[in-house]
N, C-alpha and C positions, 0 to 999 in steps of 0.2 A: 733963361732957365732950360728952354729946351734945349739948345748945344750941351749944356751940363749934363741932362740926363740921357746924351746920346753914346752909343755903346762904344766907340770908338775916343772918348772925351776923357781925359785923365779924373776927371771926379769922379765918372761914373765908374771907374775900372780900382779905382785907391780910396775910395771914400770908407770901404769896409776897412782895409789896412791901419786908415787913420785913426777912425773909431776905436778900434778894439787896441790903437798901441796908445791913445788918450786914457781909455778905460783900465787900461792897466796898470798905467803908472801913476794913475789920480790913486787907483785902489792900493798901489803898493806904497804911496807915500803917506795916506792916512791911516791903515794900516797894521804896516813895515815899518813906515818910516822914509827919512832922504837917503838913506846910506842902502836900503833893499833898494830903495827908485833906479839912485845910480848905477848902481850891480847890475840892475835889468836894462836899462841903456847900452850899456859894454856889451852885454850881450845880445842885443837885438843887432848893436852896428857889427860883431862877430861876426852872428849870424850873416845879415844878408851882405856884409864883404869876402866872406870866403864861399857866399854859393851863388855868387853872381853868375858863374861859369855855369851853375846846374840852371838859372832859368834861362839862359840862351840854347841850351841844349836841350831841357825843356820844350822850348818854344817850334824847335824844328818839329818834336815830336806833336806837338797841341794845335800845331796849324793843319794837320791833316784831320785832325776828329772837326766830327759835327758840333754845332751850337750846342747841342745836349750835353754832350761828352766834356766838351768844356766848361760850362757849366758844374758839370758832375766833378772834376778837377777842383774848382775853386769851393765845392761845399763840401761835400763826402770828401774828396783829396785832402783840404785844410783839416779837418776831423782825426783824418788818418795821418795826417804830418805832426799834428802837436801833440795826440794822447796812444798813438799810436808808437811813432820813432820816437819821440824824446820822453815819454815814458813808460810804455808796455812792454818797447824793443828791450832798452837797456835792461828792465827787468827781469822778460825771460831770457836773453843772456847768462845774468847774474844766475839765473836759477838752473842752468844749464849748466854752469863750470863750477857751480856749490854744490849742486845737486840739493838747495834748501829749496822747500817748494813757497808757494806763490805770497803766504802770512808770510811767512818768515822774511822776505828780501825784501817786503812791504814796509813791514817793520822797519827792516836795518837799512832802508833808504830816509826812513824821516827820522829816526829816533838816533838813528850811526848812521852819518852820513858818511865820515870819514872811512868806514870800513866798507861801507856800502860803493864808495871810490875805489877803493883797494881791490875789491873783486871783479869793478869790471872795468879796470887796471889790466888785471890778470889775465879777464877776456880779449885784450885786446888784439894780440897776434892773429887769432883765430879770425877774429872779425877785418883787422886791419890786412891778412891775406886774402881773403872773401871779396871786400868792395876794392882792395889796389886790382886784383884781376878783372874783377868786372866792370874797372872802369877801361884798366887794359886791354880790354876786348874792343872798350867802345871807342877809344882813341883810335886803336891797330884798323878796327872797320871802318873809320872815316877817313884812313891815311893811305888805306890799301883800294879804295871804290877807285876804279880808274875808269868809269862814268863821269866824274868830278871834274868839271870846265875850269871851275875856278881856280888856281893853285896863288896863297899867299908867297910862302917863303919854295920859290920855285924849283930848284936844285933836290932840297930834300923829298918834298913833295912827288917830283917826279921819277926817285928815285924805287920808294911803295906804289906808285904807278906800274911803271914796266916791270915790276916783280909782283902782283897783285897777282893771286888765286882765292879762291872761297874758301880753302882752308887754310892760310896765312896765318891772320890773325890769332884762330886759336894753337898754331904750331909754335907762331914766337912766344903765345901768351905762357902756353903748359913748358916754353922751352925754359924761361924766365923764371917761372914761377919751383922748378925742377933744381936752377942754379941757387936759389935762394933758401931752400931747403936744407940743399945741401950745405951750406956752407958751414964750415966748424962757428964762427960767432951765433950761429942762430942755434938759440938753446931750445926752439920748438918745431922741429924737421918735420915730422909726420904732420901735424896739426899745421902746418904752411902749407905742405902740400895736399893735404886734403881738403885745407876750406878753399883753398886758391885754384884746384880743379873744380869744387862746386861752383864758385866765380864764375870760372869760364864755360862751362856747364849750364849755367841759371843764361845768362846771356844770349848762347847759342840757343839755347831751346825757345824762349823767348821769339828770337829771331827769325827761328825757323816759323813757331807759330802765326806772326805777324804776318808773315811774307805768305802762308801757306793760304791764310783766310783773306789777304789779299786779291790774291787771284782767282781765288775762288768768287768772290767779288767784284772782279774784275768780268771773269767770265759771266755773271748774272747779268752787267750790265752792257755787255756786247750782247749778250741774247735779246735785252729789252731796248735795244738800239740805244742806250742810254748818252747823250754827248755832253752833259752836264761837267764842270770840274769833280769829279770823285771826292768826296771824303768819307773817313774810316766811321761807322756805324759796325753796331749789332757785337758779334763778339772779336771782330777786328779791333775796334775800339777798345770792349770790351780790357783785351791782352793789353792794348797799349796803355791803354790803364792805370794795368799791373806793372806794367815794363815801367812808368815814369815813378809809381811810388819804390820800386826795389833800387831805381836809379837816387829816389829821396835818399832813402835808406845809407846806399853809399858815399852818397856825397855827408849826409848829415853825422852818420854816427862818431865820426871822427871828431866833430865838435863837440856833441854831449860829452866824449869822454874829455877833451881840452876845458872844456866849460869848469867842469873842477878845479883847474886851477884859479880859477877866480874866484869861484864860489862851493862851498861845499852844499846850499842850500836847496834839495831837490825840488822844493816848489820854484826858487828863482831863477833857475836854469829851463825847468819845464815854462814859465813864463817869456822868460826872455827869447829862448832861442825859439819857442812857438810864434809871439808874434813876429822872432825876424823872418821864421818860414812864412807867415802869411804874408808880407812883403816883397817876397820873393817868387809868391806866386803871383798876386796882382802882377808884378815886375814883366812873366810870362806871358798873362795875357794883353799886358800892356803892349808886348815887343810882338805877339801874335795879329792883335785887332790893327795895329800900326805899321806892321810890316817893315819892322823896322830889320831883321835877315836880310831882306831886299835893298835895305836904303843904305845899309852898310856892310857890303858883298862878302868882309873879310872878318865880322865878329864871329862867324862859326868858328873860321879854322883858331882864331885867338882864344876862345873857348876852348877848342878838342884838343891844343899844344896846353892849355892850363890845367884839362884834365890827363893828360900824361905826367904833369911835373906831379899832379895831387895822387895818381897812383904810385909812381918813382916814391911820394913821400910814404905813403901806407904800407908800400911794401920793403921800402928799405928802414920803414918805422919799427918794423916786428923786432928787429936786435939794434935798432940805433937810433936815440931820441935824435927826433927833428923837428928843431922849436917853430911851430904853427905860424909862426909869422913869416918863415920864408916859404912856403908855401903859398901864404895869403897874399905876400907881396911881390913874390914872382907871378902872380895868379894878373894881379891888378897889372904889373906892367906891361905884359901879354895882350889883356884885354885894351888897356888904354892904347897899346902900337896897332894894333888893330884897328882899333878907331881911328884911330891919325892915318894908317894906311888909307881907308877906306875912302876917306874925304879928302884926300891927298893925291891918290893915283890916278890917273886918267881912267873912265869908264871902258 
């Protein structure tokens, strides 16, 4: 019992997970019914197969905070993942491109659902330029660190090496986001390019902030001789925080709107795809407390190459449907080569 309850032990890290995806689907089949049960299964496995890549990525970000911080991720973070992004986001969306305020989109999510899909249908360019840039950002920044020992796929890799500057990233990202605008099929030019500069915008700043309080940090603890391993506390932490839920944000909202297609039903979407994110964050500090970045050298880069394909999707999504499954399955073969890499190459 006690290896169970030690913090590094898969029950003690997944036991919430378990729980509340038992709890849910006991309550959705007595009820709903089997036919809501099912619906919310589809979409918990959705969920946590298309954002496998966000808790690897995740995970880089959660091993630098303190015990608290993480912590503070799995309670307040889970809170803000399921009532937050999967139903407050979409809503003020909705009410943002209606311009109905907060009753009314309340309304026409449980009562119209169908139309309640259709509007934020409508938002999606806005949104789907927004998180393809800001995941663009975060791809371009892990491909251009030419600090970075590691390199999986070598040639290309070291190609954003020897061309690495601090301003790179956001020059290809606004350069990108600039051609996509413009292009005669994209029937929403201005609104590309202005949620896709806010993307690269929210990102940078972000960055700048983290790095700022950093060092700042850094320097407190050279003044107190400090030799300890550093981790991020106070409002360093604080930022990164923010940086992991606006990173939720982007990776998820792409699903809440796909989730429609299966179901028009806003409570079983708000069910499903919530406990696939609590899954997903156990999953984080699963690969946190295990160290498993460490044990398998090459799941970052397999991650930051699946969040390039998931921006390519979002941002070539604004004028040209691209059915979620390739995406999700270019996502999974990336990540599974990676692993095969990892246990495969010589250290």
């Amino acid at each position: 019992m006690h290896k169970l309850l030690h913090s590094h032990h898969p029950f003690r890290i997944f036991w919430f997970s378990a729980i509340a995806t038992i709890a849910t689907l006991v309550g959705l089949a007595f009820g709903l019914g089997f036919d809501a049960l099912f619906i919310a299964v589809i979409l918990i496995i959705v969920e946590i197969t298309f954002s496998f890549e966000n808790a690897v990525i995740n995970a880089k970000v959660l091993a630098k905070l303190s015990r608290f911080w993480q912590n503070i991720f799995l309670s307040i973070g889970i809170i803000i993942a399921i009532f937050g992004m999967r139903i407050v986001f979409p809503i003020v969306i909705v009410m943002i491109t209606t311009g109905l305020n907060w009753g009314s989109v309340i309304n026409l999510a449980f009562k119209s659902p169908q139309e309640y899909s259709l509007a934020l249908d409508a938002a999606h360019p806005q949104i789907a330029a927004f998180g393809g840039a800001f995941l663009l950002m975060l791809a371009l920044h892990f491909f251009f660190d030419d600090e970075r020992e590691v390199l999986w796929i070598k040639r290309f890799e070291r190609w954003f090496q020897r061309n690495s500057t601090n301003w790179a990233p956001a020059v290809i990202a606004l350069l990108i986001v600039s051609i996509l605008a413009l292009l005669p099929v994209n029937e929403h030019h201005l609104n590309t390019f202005i949620a896709g500069v806010i993307g690269i915008a929210t990102y940078s700043v972000l960055q700048i902030i983290i790095k700022l309080f950093e060092r700042m940090k850094s320097r407190g603890d050279k003044k107190h001789h400090t030799s300890k391993l550093v981790v991020q506390t106070g409002m360093v932490a604080f930022t990164s925080f923010i940086y992991l839920e606006i990173l939720d944000a982007s990776f998820s909202f792409d699903s809440v709107v796909g989730a429609f297609a299966i179901t028009t039903d806003v409570l079983l979407i708000a069910l499903g795809l919530g406990v696939g994110a609590i899954w997903v964050r156990s999953l984080t500090i699963f690969m946190v407390r295990r160290g498993t970045l460490n044990s398998y050298k090459y799941l970052e880069h397999g991650a930051h190459y699946t969040v390039l394909v998931l921006s390519a999707v979002l941002l070539f999504g604004i004028f040209i449907h691209v059915p979620e499954v390739i995406a999700g399955g270019v996502g999974i073969i990336l990540i599974g080569s990676a692993i095969l890499s990892s246990r495969t190459r010589p250290q």
